[in-house]
Every structure is written in C-alpha cells, then in structure tokens.
Residue frames as qw, qx, qy, qz and C-alpha x, y, z in Angstrom:
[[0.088, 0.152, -0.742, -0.647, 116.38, 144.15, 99.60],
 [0.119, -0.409, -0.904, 0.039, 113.33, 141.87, 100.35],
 [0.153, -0.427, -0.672, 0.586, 111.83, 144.49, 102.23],
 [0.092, 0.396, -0.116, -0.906, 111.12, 146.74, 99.68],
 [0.189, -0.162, -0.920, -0.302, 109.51, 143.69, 97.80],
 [0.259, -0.475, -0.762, 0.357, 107.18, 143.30, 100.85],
 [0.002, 0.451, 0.265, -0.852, 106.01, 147.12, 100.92],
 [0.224, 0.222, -0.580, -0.751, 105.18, 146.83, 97.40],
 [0.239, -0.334, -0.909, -0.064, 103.09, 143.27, 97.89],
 [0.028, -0.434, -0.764, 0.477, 101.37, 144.91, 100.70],
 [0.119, 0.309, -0.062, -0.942, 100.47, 147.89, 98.25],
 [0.323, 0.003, -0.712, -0.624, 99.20, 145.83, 95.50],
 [0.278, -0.314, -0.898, 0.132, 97.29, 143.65, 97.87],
 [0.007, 0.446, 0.596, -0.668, 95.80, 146.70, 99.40],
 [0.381, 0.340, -0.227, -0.829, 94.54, 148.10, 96.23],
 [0.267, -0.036, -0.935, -0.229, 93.53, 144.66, 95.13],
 [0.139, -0.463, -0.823, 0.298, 91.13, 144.67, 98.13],
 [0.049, -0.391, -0.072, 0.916, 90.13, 148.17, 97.36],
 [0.347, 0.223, -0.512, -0.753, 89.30, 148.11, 94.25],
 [0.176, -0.292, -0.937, 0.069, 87.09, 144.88, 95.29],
 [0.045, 0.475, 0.606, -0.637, 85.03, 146.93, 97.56],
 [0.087, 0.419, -0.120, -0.896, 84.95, 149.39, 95.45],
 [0.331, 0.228, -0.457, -0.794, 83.48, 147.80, 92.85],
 [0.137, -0.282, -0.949, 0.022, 81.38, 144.59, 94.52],
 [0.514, -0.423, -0.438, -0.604, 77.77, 144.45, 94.90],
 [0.464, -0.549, 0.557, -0.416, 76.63, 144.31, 98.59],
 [0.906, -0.350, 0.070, -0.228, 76.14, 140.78, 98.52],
 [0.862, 0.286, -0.245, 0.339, 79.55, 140.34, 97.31],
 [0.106, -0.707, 0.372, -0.592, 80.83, 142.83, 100.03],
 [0.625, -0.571, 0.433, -0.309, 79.60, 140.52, 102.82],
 [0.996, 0.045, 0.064, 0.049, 81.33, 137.33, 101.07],
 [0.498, 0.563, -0.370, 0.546, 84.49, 139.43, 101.15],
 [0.446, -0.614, 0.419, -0.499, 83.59, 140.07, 105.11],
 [0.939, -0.187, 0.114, -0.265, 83.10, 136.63, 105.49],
 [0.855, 0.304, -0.201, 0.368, 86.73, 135.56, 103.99],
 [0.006, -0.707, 0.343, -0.619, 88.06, 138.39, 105.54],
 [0.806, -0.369, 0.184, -0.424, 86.74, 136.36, 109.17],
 [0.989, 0.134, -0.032, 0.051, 88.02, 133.09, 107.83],
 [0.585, 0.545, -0.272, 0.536, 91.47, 134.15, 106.88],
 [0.213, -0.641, 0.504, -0.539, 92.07, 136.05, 110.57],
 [0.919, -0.269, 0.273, -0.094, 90.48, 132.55, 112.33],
 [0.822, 0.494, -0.146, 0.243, 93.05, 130.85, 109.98],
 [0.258, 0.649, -0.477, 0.534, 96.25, 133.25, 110.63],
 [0.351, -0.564, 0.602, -0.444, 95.48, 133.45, 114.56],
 [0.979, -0.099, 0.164, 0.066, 95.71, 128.63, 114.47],
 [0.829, 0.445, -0.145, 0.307, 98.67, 129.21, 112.85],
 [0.087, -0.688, 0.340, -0.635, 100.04, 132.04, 115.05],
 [0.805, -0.419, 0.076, -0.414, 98.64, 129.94, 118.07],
 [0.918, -0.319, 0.138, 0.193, 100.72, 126.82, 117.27],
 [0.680, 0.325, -0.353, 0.554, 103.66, 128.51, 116.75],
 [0.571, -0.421, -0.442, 0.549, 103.39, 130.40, 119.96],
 [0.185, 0.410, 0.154, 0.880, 102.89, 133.77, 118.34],
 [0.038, -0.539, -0.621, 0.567, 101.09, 135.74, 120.84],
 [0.011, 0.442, -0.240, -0.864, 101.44, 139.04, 119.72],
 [0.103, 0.073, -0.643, -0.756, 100.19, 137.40, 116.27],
 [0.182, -0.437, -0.870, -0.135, 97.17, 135.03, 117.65],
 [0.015, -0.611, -0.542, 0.577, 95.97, 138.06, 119.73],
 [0.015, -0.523, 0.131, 0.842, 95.83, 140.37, 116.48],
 [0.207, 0.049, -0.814, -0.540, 94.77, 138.10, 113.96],
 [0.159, -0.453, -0.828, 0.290, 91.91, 137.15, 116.77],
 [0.020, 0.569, 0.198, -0.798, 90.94, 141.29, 117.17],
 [0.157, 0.302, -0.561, -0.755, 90.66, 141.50, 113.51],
 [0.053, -0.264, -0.939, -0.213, 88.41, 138.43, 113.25],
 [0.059, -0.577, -0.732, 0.357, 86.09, 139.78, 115.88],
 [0.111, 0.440, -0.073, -0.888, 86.17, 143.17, 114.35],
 [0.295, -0.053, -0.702, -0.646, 85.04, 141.79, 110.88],
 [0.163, -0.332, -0.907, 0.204, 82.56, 139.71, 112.68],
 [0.119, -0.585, -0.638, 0.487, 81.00, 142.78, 114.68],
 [0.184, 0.635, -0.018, -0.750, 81.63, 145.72, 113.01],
 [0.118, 0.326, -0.675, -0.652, 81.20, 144.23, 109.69],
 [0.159, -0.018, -0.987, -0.020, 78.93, 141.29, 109.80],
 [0.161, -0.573, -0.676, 0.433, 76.75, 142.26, 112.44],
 [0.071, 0.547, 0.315, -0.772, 76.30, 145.57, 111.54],
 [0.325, 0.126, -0.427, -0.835, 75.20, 145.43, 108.23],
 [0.067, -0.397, -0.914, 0.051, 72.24, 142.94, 109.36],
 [0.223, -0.275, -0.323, -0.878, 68.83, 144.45, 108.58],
 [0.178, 0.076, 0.811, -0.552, 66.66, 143.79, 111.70],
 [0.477, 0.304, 0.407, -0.717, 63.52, 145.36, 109.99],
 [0.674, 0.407, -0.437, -0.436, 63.69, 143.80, 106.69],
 [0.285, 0.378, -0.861, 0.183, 65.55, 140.76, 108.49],
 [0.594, -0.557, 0.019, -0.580, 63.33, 139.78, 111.52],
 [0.875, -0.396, 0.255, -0.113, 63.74, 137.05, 113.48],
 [0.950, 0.141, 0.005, 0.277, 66.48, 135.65, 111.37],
 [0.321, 0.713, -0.366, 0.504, 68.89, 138.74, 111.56],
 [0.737, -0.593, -0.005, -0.325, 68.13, 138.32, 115.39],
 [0.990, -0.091, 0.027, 0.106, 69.14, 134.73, 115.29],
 [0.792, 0.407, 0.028, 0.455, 72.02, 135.99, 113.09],
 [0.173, -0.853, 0.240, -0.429, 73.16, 138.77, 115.95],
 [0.780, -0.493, 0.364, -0.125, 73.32, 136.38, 118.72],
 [0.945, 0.252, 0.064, 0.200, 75.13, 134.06, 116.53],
 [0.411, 0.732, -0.136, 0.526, 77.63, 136.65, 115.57],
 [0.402, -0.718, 0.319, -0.470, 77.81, 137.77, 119.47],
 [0.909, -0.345, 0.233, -0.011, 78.60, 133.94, 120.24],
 [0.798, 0.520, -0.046, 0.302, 81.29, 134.07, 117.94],
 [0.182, 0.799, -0.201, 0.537, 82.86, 136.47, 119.22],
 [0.797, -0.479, 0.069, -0.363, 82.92, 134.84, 122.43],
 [0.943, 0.102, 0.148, 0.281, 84.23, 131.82, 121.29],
 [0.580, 0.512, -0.148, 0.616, 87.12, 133.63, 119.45],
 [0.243, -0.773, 0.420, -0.408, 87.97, 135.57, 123.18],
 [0.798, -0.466, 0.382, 0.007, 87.98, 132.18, 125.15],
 [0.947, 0.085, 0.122, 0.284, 90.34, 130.82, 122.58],
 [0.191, 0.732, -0.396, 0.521, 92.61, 134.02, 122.82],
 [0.514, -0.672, 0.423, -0.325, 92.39, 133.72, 126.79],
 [0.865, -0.126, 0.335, -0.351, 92.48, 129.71, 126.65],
 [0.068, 0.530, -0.768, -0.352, 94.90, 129.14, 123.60],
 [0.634, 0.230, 0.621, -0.400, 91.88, 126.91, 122.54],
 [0.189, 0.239, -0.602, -0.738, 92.17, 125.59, 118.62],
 [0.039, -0.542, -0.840, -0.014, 88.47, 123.71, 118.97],
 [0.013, -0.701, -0.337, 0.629, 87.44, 127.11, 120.26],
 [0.018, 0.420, -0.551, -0.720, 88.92, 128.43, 116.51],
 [0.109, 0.132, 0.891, 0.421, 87.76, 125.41, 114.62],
 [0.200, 0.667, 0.691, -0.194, 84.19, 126.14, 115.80],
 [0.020, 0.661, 0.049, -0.749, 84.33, 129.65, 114.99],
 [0.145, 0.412, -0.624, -0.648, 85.73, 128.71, 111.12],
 [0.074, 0.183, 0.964, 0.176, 83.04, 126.11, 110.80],
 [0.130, 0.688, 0.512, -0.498, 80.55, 128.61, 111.27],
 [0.067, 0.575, -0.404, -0.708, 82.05, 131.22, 109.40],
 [0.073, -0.116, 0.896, 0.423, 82.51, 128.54, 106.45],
 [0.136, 0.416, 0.823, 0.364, 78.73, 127.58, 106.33],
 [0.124, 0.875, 0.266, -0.384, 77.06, 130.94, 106.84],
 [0.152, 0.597, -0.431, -0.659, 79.58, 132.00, 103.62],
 [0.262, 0.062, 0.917, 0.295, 78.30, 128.96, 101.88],
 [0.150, 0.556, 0.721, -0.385, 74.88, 129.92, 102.33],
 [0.029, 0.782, 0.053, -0.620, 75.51, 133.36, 101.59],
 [0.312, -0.222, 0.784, 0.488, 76.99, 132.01, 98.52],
 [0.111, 0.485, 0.828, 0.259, 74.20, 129.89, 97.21],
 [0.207, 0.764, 0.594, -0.143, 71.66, 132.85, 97.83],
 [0.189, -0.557, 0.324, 0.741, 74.16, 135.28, 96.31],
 [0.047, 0.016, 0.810, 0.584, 74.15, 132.88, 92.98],
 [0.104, 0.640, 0.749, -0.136, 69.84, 132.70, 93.46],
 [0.020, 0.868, 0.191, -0.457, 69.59, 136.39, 93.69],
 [0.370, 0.804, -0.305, -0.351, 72.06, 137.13, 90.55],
 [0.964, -0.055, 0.258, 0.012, 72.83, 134.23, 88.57],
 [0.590, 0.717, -0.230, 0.291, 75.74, 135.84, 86.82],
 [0.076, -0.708, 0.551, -0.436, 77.91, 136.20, 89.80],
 [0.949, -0.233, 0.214, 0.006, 77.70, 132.08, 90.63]]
C-alpha cells in the first residue's frame, strides 16, 4: 500500500528537482549542487550512527560525486585564476575527508566537510544576491 505512495513521492521529487535545473540560472544551479553536497554529508551522519553501511557508503559516493563532478568541474580556471585553483584543491580535500570518514566511520571527518560545504554556499549565496538582486 505505502509503497506505491513512495514511488509516487520519489516521482514528484524527481521532477521537482528537474524542473529546478531546468529552469535555474547557473548561479542557482551551483547552490542546488551545493545542497545537493550538504544533504548526502547529512544522510551518510545519520546512516553512520545508525550503523547503516550500505547507506553511509552511498550517501558518502554521492557527496563526493556532487563535489567533483559537479562542483569542481564547473570551476572556470581561466576566468577564475588563482581562486578556482584554491577552490580545486579545496574541493579535492573534501573529498578526502569524506573517504577517511567512510574508511574511519569518522563524524568530525563529516562535520568538517558540512562546515565547508555550508560556508562556500553562504558565500555563493551572498554573491548570487550581489550579482542579481532579485533572486536574494
């Protein structure tokens, strides 16, 4: 009974995020990468202390995916210089951090990760709202 609920939710929710993409400006694209990040660091502490493997190791793969393939690769090196750099390595240490706390079952290793996350989407915020003040 439920379960047909639950196929539905997961539809709506995937068009919900669709239709986001679909219709955000980039800067609102990477503040959907950035939640996207947040929410997986999130799921895999929760997964963690209940003992989910299976979940903390999937909810961890996802993070690092957003992170690299999402994050990282839409950085602009030549329009970006030295900060996109900064903001590579960063992104590469993340990822890091979010293996040793898969291998290590490490929620400091997490926290750091979502404290990062958290003010590099602040940031991204504030110069979001600078750059188009309608969309503060």
């Amino acid at each position: 009974m439920f379960g047909g609920f639950q196929n539905r939710a997961a539809a709506y929710a995937k068009v919900s995020v669709e239709t986001g993409v679909n219709t955000a400006d980039p800067h609102k694209l990477i503040l959907m990468l950035f939640d996207g990040a947040l929410l997986q660091v999130r799921t895999a502490g929760i997964a963690m202390q209940s003992k989910d493997i299976p979940g903390k190791g999937m909810a961890i793969s996802k993070a690092i995916e957003i992170i690299i393939n999402g994050l990282k690769v839409s950085l602009d090196t030549n329009a970006g210089g030295e900060l996109a750099e900064r903001l590579a390595a960063l992104y590469d240490y993340m990822s890091e951090r979010l293996l040793y706390a898969n291998l290590h079952n490490s929620q400091p290793a997490l926290d750091e990760v979502a404290g990062l996350l958290a003010t590099l989407c602040e940031a991204w915020a504030e110069i979001r709202s600078q750059v188009q003040p309608s969309a503060a």
